[in-house]
N, C-alpha and C positions, 0 to 999 in steps of 0.2 A: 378844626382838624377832621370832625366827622363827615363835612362836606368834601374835602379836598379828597379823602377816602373812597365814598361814594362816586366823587367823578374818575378818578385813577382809577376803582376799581369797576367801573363801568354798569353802575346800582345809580347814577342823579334819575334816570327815569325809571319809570313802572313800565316791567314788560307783561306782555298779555298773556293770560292763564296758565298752562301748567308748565311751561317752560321759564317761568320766574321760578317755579318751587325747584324745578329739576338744577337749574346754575345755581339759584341757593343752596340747594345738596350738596352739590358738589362742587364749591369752590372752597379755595384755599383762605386761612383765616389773613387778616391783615399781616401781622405779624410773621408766620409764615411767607407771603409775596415779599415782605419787605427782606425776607433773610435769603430768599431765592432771589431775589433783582440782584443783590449785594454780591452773592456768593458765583452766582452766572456772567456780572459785568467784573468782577474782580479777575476770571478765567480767561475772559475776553481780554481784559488790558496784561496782563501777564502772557498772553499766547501772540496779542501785539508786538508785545517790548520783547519777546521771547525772538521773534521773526525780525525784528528790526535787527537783531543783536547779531542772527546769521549772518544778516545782510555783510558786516564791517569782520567777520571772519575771515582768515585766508583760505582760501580753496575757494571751490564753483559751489557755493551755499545760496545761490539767486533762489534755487526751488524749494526750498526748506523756510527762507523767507516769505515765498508767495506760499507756500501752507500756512505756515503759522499766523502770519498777519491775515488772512481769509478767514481762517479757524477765529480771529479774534474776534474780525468783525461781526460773524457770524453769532457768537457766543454774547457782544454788546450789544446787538440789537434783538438775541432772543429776551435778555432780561429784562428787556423791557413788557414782555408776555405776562413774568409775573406780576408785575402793575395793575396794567389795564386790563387782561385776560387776553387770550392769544385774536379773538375774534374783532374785539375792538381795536386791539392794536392792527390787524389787515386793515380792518376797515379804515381807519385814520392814514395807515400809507397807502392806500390806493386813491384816496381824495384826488379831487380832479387839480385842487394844488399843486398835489406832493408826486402824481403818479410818474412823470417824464423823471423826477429823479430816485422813486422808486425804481423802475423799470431799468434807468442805466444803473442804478448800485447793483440790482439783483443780476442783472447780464453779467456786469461786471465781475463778481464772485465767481459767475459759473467760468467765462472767462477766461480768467488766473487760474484757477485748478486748472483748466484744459488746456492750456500755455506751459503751465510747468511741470505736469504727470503726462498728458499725452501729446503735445505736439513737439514737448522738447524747446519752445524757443524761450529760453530766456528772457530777451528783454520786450517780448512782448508780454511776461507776465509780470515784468517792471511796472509796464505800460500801463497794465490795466489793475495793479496795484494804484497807483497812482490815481488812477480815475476813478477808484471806489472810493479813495480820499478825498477826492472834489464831490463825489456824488453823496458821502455823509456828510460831506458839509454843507451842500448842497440846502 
């Protein structure tokens, strides 16, 4: 368990001089990350389901669904910050892997906000609703 710790919380290696003591200061205890991951991806799936839930409302709720589901995703992949720490978790989505579908999820989010606050079209913030679902799963 002490391993799986140290790699989630991004301690398996030794960092060099005073900048090991400075992230020891100041990071969060295990215990702590684990009730923040919890508490941040619990907001995220509730602001999903929340936006899914406009979605099948009567009236024009398209825009309140591409908030909420944005908001979600936004909210599931911060908690994973308290995990790893927010620096290792960049570094691991920008891998030369991960980065084509880092880059289309992040487009993506900006997007939908700008689809359904500012340019007004609906089902282009269906659209790219949609494609931040392929791009998390990605």
């Amino acid at each position: 368990m002490d391993k799986l710790k140290r790699v989630l919380s991004g301690h398996d290696t030794e960092e060099a001089g005073g900048l090991s003591e400075i992230v020891e200061g100041t990071s969060l205890s295990w215990s702590t990350r684990l009730k923040g991951f919890i508490a941040c991806f619990a907001i995220g799936c509730l602001f999903s389901i929340l936006g899914s839930c406009f979605l099948w409302l009567p009236g024009n709720k398209l825009t309140l669904f591409a908030a909420f589901y944005t908001l979600g995703n936004i909210a599931s992949i911060g908690s994973t910050f308290f995990l790893m720490g927010p620096m290792k978790q960049l570094k691991r989505m920008f891998e030369p892997t991960r980065l084509i579908a880092t880059i289309v999820m992040l487009l993506c989010l900006i997007l939908t906000l700008c689809a359904a606050f500012w340019w007004r079209k609906k089902g282009l913030a269906l659209l790219f609703c949609i494609l931040q679902f392929f791009a998390l799963a990605w």
